[in-house]
Structures are given as C-alpha cells and as structure tokens.
C-alpha positions as CSV (number, residue, x, y, z in Angstrom):
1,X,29.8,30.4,3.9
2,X,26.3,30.3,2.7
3,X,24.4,33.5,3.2
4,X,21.3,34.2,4.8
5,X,20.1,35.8,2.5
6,X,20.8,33.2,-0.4
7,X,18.2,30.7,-2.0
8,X,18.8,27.5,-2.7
9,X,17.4,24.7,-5.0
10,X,17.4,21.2,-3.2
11,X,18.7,18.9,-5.4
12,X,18.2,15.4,-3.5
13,X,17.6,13.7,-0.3
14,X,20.9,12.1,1.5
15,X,20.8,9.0,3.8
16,X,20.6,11.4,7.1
17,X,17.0,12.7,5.5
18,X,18.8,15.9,5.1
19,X,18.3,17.9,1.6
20,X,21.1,18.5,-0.3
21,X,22.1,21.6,-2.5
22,X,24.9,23.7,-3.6
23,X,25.3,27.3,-2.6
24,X,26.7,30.0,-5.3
25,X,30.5,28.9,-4.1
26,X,29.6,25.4,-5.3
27,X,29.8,23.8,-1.8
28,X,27.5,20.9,-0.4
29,X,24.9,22.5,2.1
30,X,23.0,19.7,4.3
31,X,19.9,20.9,5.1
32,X,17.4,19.8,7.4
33,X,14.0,19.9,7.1
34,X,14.7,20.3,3.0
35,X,13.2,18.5,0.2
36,X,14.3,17.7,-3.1
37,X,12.5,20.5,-6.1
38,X,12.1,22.9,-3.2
39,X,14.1,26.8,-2.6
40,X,15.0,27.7,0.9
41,X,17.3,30.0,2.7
42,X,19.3,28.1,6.0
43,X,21.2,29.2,9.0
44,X,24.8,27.5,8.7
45,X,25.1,25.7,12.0
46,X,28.5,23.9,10.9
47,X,30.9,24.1,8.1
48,X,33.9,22.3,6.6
49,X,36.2,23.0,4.1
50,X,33.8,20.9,1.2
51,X,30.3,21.2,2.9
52,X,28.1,23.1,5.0
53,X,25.1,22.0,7.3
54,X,22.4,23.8,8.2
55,X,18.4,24.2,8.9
56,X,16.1,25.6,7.1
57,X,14.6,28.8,8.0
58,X,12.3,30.2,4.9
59,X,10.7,28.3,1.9
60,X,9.8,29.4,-1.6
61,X,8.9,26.3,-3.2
62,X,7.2,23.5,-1.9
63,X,8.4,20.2,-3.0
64,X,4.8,18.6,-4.5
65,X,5.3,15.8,-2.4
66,X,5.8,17.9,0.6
67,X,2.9,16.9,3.7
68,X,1.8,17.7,7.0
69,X,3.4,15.7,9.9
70,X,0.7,14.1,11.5
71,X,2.6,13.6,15.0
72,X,2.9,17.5,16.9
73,X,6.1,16.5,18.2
74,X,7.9,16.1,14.7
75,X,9.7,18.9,15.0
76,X,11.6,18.1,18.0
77,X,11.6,14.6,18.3
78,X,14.3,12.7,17.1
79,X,13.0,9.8,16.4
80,X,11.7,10.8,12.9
81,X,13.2,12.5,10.5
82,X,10.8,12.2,7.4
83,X,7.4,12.7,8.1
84,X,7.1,15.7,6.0
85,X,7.9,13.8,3.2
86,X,5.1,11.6,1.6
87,X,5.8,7.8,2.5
88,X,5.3,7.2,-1.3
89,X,8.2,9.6,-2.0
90,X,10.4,7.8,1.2
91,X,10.4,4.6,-0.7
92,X,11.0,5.5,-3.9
93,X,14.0,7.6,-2.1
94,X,15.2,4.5,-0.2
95,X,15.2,2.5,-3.5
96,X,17.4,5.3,-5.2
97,X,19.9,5.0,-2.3
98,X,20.0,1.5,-2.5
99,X,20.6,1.1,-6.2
100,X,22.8,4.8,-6.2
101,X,25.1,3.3,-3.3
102,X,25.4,-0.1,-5.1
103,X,26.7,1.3,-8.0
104,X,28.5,4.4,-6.8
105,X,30.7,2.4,-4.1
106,X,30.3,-1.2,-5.4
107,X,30.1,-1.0,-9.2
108,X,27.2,-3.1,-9.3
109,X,23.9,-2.7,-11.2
110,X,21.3,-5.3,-10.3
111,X,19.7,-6.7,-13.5
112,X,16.1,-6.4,-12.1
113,X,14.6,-3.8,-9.3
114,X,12.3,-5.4,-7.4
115,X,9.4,-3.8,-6.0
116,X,10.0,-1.9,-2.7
117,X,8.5,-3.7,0.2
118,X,6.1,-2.1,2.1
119,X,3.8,-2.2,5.3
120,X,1.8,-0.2,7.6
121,X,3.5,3.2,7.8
122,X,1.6,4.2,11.3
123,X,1.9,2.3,14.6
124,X,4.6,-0.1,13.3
125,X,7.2,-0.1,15.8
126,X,7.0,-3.0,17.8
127,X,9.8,-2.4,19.6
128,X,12.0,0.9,21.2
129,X,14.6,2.2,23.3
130,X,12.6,5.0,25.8
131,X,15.0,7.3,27.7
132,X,13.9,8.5,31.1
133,X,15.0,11.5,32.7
134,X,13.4,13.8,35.4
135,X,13.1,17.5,34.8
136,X,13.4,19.2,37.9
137,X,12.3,22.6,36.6
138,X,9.2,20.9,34.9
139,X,8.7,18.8,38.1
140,X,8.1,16.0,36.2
141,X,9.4,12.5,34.5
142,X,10.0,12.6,30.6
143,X,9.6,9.8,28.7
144,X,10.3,9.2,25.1
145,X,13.2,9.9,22.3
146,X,15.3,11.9,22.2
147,X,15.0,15.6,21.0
148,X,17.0,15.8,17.5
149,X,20.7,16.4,17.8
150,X,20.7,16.5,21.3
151,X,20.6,14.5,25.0
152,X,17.9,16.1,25.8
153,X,14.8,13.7,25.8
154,X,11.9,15.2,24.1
155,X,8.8,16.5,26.2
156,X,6.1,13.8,24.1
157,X,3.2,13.1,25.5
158,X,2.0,10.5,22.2
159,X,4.0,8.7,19.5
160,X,2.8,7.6,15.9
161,X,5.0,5.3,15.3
162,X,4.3,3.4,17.9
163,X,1.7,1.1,18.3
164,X,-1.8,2.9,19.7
165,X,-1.5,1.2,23.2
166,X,1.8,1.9,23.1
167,X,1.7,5.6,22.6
168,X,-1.3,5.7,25.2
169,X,1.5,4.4,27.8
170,X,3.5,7.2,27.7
171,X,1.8,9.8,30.1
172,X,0.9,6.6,32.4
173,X,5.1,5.7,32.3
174,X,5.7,9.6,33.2
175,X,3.2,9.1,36.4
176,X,4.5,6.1,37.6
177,X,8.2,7.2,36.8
178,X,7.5,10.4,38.8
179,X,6.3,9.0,41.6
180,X,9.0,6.2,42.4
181,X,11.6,6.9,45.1
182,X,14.3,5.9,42.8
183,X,13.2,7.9,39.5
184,X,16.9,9.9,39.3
185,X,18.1,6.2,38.5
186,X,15.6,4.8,35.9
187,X,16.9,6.0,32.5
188,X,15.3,4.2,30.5
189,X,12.8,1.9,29.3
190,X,12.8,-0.9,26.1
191,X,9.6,-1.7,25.0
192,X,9.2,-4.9,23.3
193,X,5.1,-5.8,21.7
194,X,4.8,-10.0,21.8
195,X,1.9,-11.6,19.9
196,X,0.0,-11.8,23.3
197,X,2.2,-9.3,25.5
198,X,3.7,-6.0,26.1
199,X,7.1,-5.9,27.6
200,X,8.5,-3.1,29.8
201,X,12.3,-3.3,30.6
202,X,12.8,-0.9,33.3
203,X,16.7,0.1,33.4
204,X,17.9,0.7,37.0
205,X,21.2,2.0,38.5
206,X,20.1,1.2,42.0
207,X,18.1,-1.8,43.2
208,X,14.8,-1.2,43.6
209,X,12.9,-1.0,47.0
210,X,10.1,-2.6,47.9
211,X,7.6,0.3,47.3
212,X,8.8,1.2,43.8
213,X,8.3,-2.8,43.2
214,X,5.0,-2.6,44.4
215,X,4.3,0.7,42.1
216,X,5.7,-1.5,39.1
217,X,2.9,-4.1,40.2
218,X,0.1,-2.2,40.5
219,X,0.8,-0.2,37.3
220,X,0.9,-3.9,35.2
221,X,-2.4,-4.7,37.1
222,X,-4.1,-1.6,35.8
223,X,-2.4,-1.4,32.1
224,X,-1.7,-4.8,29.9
225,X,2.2,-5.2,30.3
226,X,4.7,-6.9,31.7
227,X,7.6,-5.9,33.6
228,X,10.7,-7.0,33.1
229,X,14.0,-5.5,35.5
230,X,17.7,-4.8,34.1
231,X,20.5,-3.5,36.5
232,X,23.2,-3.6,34.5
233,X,24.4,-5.1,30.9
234,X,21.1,-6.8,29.0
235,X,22.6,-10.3,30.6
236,X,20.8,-8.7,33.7
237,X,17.4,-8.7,32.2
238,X,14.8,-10.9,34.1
239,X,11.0,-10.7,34.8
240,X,9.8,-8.8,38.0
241,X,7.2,-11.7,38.4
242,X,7.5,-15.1,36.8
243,X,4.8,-17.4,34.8
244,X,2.1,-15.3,33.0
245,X,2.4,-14.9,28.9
246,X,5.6,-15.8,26.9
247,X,6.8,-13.1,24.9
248,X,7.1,-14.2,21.0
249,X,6.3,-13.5,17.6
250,X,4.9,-15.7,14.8
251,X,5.4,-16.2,11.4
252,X,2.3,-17.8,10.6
253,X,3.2,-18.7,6.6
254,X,5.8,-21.3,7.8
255,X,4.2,-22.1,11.3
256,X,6.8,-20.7,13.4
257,X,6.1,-19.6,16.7
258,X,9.5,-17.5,18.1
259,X,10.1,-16.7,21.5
260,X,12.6,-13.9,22.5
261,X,13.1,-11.6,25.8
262,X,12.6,-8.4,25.1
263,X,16.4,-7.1,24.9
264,X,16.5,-9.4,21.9
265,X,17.6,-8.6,18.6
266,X,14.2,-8.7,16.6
267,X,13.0,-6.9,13.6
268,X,11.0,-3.8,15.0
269,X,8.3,-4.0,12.2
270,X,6.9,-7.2,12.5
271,X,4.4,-7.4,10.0
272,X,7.6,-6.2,7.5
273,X,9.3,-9.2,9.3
274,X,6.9,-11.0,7.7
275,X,6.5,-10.2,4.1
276,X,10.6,-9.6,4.3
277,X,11.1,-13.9,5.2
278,X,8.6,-14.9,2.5
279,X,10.4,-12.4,0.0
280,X,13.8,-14.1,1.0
281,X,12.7,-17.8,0.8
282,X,10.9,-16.9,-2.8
283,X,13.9,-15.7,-4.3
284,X,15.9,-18.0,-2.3
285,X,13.6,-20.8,-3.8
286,X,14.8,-23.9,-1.6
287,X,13.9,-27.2,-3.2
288,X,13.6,-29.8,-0.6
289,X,16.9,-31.8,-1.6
290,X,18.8,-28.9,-0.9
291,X,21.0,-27.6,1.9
292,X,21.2,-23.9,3.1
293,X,23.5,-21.9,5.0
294,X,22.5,-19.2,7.2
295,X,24.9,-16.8,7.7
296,X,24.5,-14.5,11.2
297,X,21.6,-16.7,11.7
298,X,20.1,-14.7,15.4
299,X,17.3,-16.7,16.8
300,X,16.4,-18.7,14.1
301,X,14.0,-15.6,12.1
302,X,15.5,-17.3,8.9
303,X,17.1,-20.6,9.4
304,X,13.6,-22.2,11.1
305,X,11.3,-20.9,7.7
306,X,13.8,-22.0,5.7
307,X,14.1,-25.4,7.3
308,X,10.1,-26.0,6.7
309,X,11.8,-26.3,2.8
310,X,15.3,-27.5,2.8
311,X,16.5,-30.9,4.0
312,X,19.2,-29.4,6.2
313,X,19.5,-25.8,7.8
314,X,23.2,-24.9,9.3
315,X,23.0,-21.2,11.4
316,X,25.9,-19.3,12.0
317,X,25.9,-16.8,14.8
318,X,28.4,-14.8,16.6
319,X,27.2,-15.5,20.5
320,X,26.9,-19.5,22.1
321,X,24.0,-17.7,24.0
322,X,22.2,-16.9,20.6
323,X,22.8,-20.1,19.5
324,X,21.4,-21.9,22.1
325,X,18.6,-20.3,22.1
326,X,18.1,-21.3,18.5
327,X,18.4,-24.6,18.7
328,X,15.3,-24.0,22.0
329,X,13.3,-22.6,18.9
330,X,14.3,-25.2,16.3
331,X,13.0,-28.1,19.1
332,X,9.8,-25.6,20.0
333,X,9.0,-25.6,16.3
334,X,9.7,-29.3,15.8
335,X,12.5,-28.8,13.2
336,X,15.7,-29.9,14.9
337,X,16.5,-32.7,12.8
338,X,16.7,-30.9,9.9
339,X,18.6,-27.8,11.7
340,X,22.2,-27.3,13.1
341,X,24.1,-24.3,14.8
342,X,27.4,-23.0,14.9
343,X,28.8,-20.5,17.0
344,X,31.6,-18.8,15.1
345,X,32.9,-15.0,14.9
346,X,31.4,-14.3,11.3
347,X,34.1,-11.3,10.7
348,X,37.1,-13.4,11.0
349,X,36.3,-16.2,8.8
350,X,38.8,-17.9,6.0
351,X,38.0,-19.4,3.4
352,X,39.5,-22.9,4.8
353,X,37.3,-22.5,7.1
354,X,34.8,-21.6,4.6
355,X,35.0,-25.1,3.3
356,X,35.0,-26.6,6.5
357,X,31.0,-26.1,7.1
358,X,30.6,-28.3,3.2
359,X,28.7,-27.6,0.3
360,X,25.6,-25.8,0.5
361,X,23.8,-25.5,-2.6
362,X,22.6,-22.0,-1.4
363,X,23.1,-19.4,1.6
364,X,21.1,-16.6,3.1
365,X,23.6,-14.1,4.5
366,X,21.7,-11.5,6.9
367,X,24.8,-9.1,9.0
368,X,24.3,-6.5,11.2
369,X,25.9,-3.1,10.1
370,X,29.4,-4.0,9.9
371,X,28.2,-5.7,6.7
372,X,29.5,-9.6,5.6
373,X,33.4,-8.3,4.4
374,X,35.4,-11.1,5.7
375,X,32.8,-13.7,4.3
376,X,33.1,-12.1,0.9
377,X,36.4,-11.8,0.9
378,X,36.6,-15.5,2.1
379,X,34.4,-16.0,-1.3
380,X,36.0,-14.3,-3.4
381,X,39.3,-15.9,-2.1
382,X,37.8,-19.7,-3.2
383,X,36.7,-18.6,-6.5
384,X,40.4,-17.4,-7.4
385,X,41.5,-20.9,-6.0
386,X,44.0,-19.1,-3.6
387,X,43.1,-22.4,-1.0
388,X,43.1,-26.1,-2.1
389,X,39.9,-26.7,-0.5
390,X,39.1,-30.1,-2.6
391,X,35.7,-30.5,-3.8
392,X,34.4,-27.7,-1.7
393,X,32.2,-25.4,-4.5
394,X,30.7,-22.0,-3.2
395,X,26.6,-22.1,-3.7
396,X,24.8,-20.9,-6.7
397,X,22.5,-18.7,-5.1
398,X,22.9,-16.1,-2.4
399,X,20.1,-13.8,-1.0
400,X,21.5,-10.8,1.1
401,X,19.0,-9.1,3.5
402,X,21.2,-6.0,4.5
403,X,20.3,-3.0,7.2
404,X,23.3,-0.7,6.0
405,X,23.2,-0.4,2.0
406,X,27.0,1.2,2.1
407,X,28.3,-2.3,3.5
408,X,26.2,-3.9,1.1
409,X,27.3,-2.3,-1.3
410,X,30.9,-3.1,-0.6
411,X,30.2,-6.6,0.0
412,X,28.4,-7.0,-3.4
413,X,31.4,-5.5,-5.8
414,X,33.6,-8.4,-4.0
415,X,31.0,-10.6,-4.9
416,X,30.4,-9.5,-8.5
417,X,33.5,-8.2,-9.8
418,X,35.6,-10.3,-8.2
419,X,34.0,-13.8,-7.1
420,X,32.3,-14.5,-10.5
421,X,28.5,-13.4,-9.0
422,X,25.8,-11.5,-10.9
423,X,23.5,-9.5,-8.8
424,X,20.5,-10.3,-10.4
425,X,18.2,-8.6,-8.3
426,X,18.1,-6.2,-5.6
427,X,15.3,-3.9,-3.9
428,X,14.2,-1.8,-0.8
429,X,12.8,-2.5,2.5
430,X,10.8,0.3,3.9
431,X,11.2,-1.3,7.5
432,X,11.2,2.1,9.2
433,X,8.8,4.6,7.9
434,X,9.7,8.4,8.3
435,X,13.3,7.2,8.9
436,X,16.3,7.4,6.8
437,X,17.4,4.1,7.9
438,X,17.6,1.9,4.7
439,X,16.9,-1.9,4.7
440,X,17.3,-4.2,1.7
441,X,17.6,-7.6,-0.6
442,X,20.1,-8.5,-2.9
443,X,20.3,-11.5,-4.8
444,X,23.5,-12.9,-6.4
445,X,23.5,-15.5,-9.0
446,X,26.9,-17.9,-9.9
447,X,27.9,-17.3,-13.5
C-alpha cells in the first residue's frame, strides 16, 4: 500500500477526474483532487490487488494549469469534480479521452480532430436533479447535490453552474421546503429552464394538502417559476396550475421551436445544444434530394433540423410516448410531411430489419449510454452479406453524437474494421464544464 509518507508524480487525468500515478510498487493510485505534472502524498481510502484510490492530502508541485474554484462549496459538492482544473486544460483532456478510448478499445484513429466544442462554462446547466432532505440537527431543509461519495446532500446555499436565477432559488427552496407540513416526503426537486419559464418538479411521497399547495402558490407568485407535481414514476408529472407559459426550447438556426415537460430527456446545456445540431447537420451535409435516418431520434432535437434540409426524415425511438410527441413537434414546426416516426427497441435490431426501414443515403445515430451495439452489429452484418436483403445498401455517411466515448468507441471499431467505414473525423463536446462526463462527434465515411 501506498505510504503516507510517499510522493507521487501525477501522470494523467482518468474519466472520473481523478489523477493517476504509480506508487514505488508500480501500482495505479486514483487520486482525487490530483492533477497531471503535479507531486502529492494521499491517504489510501481503498485498495485492490492492481490499484489503489485515495485523496490527496499534501502538494509539492502545482500543476501550471492548476486554479482557484470559484464556487465555496467545491470541495464537498458532488456535483463538480474539475473546477480546480482550468476549463482550457478540461477540453483539451476530454479530447485526449476521446481520441485515447477510440483507439485504445476500438482501434480507430479518426483522420481529422475537429475542434472541441465549446460554450459558456458558468451558469450553463439548464437543467438538474435537486435532492431534498431535512436535517433535524440543523433544523433545516437542504437543498442541492449531493456531497461527493456520499447520500448525504450537500449544505449549498449557491451553485455556479447553474444558471444565476437559478442558484438565487436555492435558500428560497430551503424556506419554503422547511416550512411545509409534508417536508419529510419531498426528496427532491428537477429543475428544468424553458426559453420563457422556469420549471420546478416537486417529488412527493404523500399527496399534498391544501396548505403546502397554497405555499407552492404563493412561492411561484413571488419568484418566476412554475410548479409542476410528481407522485410517483415521471408518468405522474403534471402542472400544479394549468394555462400560463409553455415550457420549450428553440433552435433558432433552423426555426424550431421544441416543447418538452420538464422530466424530459433534453440536452442540459442548451446553448451547446445548439452549436452541437448545427455541427452535426454540417458534417452531415444533407442535400435536399436526400433521405436521413435518425437513429434514437427523442423529441425530434435532430430529426426536425435536419428535415428543414432533407426531403424525408424517418426517427427511431425506443418509447410510442416519445414518438408521439415527436410527431406533435414535427406538425408544431410545420414539417410533418417531410417527417416519419417509428417506435422500435433500437438494441434489438437485425439487420433484416435493418433493410426493412429502405435506403437512406445518410443517418444520424445519437444513443444514450448503452452506446448503438446491436445497430452496428446489424451493419456490419449487411456489409459481410450474411442477409439477402436485395437492393438494400447501408448509407455513405454516418454522424455519431455519443455521451459515453467507451460505447463509442466500441461501436466505431465494428464500424471501421469490420463494416468497411473510415472514421474520418471525430471531436469533443465540452457539454458539462468541470465534469468528467465526456460528450462527442464521430463521423464515418463508406469506403
């Protein structure tokens, strides 16, 4: 095990935020709160046979790109892991985990790097899961993240990451939560910022009585937010008061206007949701002849853009409910002639079926996590010919927009070493700032 009394040199950054080193038996140590170029000595807080994790509890060397975390509650929120790290230095490490885990676990090398893309890195997060919990000893409601490593939530009275009314709300929440009759029920609250509205989801164990209703209107009357009530499963969600402002987001390059409820899967950053569709449709590059698949389509936050420039959009998505509601958005938008949706379970696919949905002369594949596996493997089963699938030929472009670069990087060495694909291109998203979560773009050329 690692002495106390042992320094050691940081070598790199992992995908936890975590500095990584060897100690004098030559075993990994996972430090936290370590940068790469730094020395430190750690307190080993677990260990395995191969590595060791730890925190850091003295520094020798600053790493030069080492800086003060604005936010006082860095150290024990959870929420953020790298805001001692300059955000310069968190993109240029989130593009070296990208293009390390394509080749390490895929055996790919993209042929170009694009430029990372990048936004505000301050006041982004448009939307976020607030536990609740009162603190009897404190005699008082907490409201926020979590504390790291633990179930604890942390004792914040401000966020930076969240957006500056946002971060105002939380000693507000903490009131109102303290006073309700039913505050040893209310665990949490999801926060969702609209283009014209502030959505509170208020999760509740136990219906709510009239005078903790009545709290929840007069606290929307005084602050500019909207209530919205969930008892159980996100099914439950409704508003506490109907009519007022809808709840949406726009992409104003394509004129799309989207409307979602706020337990919705939508990109957190918006203004990265953005620049991240326009980046996709350029390298995309629909011509207006062509048609497009879009794979794990959600509410339409691809398939509507891109059906401003194909002649045909089909969207594939996992829930009828989601696919629904994207057909509501493609006749809101005025694009449902040139738009179709499926509902299908995308990691289950064959490649018969594969062929079944025709010829598109390019796709946009955007998964969750889990990553696209069955629908490369589906691809990579066509371009062996293991199916007589007649004239069915797989498209000559493909632009993946991935939020795990481990399944992307699996899914890319199907598509390049084994269904005849070049991965021409490939960059970082820096959707989360002071995260280690990693978002990217690949795209994959036909030979």
């Amino acid at each position: 095990m690692t002495a106390k009394d042992e320094w050691l040199n940081v070598e790199s950054l992992d995908l936890e935020g975590q500095g990584v080193a060897h100690n004098s038996e030559g075993k990994v140590v996972f430090i936290e709160g370590a940068l790469p170029g730094e020395q430190v000595q750690v307190q080993v807080h677990r260990k395995k046979n191969n590595w060791e994790q730890a925190s850091m509890t003295a520094l020798r060397r600053n790493s030069s790109q080492r800086v003060t975390p604005p936010c006082p509650h860095f150290s024990i929120c959870g929420g953020c892991k790298l805001q001692h790290l300059h955000v310069g230095a968190q993109v240029a490490t989130k593009q070296r985990a990208l293009e390390d885990g394509l080749w390490h676990l895929g055996k790919v090398k993209p042929e170009r790097v694009l430029r990372p893309i990048e936004g505000p890195a301050w006041g982004y997060r448009y939307r976020a899961r607030l536990s609740a919990r009162f603190v009897l000893k404190k005699n008082k409601m907490l409201v926020g993240f979590h504390e790291r490593k633990s179930s604890y939530v942390a004792d914040m009275d401000s966020c930076e990451v969240l957006p500056p009314h946002l971060s105002a709300l939380l000693v507000p929440l903490r009131e109102l939560l303290t006073a309700m009759n039913e505050r040893d029920r209310l665990p949490q609250i999801e926060v969702a910022v609209g283009a014209q509205v502030t959505a509170l989801v208020l999760r509740h164990m136990e219906p709510l009585g009239a005078d903790d209703v009545q709290r929840l209107r007069d606290f929307a009357a005084l602050h500019p937010v909207q209530w919205w009530l969930q008892s159980k499963g996100p099914d439950t969600v409704k508003l506490l008061d109907e009519g007022g402002v809808a709840l949406d987001y726009q992409l104003p390059e394509f004129g799309i206007n989207m409307p979602f409820k706020p337990t919705d899967f939508t990109q957190v950053n918006h203004q990265i949701n953005g620049v991240l569709v326009s980046q996709a449709l350029r390298l995309l590059d629909v011509q207006p002849h062509e048609r497009v698949i879009d794979w794990f389509c959600g509410l339409g936050n691809f398939t509507l853009p891109l059906a401003t420039r194909a002649r045909e959009v089909l969207g594939l998505e996992g829930s009828e409910g989601l696919v629904a509601r994207s057909r509501e958005n493609a006749a809101l938008n005025g694009l449902a002639s040139k738009t179709n949706f499926i509902a299908r379970n995308l990691f289950e696919i064959t490649p018969t079926e594969l062929a079944s949905y025709c010829h598109a002369d390019k796709w946009l594949i955007d998964p969750p996590r889990e990553g696209a596996y069955a629908l490369a493997q589906a691809v990579a089963a066509v371009h062996a010919n293991l199916s007589p699938l007649g004239d069915f030929k797989l498209p000559q472009r493909i632009v993946y927009v991935s939020c795990n670069p481990a399944t992307l990087a699996r899914d890319a060495g199907l598509l390049v070493n084994v269904a005849g694909y070049r991965c021409t291109a490939a960059g970082a998203v820096n959707m989360f700032p002071h995260t280690a979560h990693v978002e990217s773009m690949a795209v994959f050329e036909r030979s």
